[in-house]
C-alpha positions as CSV (number, residue, x, y, z in Angstrom):
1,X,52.8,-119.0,-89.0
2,X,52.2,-120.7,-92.3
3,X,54.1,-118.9,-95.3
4,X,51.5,-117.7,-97.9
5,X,49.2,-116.7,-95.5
6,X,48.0,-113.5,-93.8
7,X,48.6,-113.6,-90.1
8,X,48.6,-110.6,-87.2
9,X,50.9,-110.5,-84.6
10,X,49.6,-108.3,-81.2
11,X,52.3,-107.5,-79.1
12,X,52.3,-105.2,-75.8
13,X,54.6,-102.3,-74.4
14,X,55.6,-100.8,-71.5
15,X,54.1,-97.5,-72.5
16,X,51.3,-95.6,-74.6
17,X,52.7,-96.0,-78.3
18,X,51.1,-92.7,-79.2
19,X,54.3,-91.4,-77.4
20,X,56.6,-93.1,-80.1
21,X,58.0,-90.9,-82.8
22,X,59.1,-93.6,-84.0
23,X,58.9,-97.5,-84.1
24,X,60.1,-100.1,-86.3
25,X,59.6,-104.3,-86.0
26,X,62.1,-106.6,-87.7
27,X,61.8,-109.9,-88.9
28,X,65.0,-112.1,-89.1
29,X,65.8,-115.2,-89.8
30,X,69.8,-116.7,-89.4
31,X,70.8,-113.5,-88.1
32,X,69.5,-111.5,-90.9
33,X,66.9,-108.7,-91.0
34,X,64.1,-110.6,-93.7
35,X,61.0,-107.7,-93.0
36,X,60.5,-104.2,-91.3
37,X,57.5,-103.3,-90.4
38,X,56.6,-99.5,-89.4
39,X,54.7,-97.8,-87.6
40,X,53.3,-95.8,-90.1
41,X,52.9,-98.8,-91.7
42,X,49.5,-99.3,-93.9
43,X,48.7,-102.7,-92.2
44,X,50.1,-101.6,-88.5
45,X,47.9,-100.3,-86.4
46,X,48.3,-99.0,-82.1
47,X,45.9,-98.6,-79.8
48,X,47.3,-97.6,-76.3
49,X,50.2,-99.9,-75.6
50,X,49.1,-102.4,-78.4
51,X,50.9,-103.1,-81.3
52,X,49.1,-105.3,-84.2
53,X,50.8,-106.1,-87.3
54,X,49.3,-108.1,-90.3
55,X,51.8,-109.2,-92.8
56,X,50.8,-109.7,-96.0
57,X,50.8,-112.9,-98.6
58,X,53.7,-111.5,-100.3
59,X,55.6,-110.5,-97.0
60,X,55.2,-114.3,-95.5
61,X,56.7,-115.3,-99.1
62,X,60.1,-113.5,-98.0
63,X,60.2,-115.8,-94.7
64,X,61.5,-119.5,-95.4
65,X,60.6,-122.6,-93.0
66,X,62.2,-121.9,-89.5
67,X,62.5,-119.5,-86.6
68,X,61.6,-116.3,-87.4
69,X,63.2,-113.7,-84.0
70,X,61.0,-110.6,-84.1
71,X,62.6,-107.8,-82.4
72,X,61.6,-103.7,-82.2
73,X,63.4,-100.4,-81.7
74,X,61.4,-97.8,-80.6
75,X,62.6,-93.7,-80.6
76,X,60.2,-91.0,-78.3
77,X,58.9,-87.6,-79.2
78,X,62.5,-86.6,-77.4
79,X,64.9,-88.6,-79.1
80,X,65.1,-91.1,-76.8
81,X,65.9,-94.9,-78.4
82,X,65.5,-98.4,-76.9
83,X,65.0,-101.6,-78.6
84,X,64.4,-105.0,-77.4
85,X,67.9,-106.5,-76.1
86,X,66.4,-109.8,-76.5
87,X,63.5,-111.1,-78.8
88,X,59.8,-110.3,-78.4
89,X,58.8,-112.6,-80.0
90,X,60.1,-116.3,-82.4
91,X,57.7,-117.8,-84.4
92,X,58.2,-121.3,-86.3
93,X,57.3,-121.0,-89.9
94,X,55.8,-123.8,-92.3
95,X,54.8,-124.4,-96.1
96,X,52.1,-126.0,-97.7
97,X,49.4,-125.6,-94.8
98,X,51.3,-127.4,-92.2
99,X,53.4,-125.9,-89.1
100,X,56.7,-127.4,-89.0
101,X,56.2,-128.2,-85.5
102,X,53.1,-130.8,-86.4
């Protein structure tokens, strides 16, 4: 993911999301939450057990180079909460145009 930049992030669950009262998406970076992303969320949308986030200019700006750890937490029409014990998802992060892994 390039900082500055408007990327989408697809990710899959277990289940129908349209079951999810709830669900929230967080961004962190050296063990710090950076972003949460809703579900209500203008530019998150669900399709069956699809997830698709686009992050905006100004949300990449908050990220610095590194690994990003994306992780969710999830709560059902009966009050029932899980999260992800370990990371969906890590994502390197560059600047100027260039992934820090080229």
């Amino acid at each position: 993911m390039i900082i500055g930049t408007t990327p989408a992030h697809t990710f899959t669950y277990p289940f129908d999301l349209g079951l999810a009262a709830d669900l929230e998406v967080y961004y962190s970076q050296n063990n710090t939450v950076v972003l949460t992303k809703k579900l209500t969320d203008s530019n998150v949308s669900h399709s069956g057990r699809v997830l698709t986030i686009t992050l905006t200019q100004a949300e990449t700006f908050l990220l610095t180079p590194g690994m990003v750890l994306i992780t969710s937490r999830v709560r059902d029409n009966g009050g029932m909460v899980s999260g992800t014990e370990v990371p969906i998802s890590e994502i390197a992060v560059g600047v100027d145009g260039r992934d820090i892994l080229s």
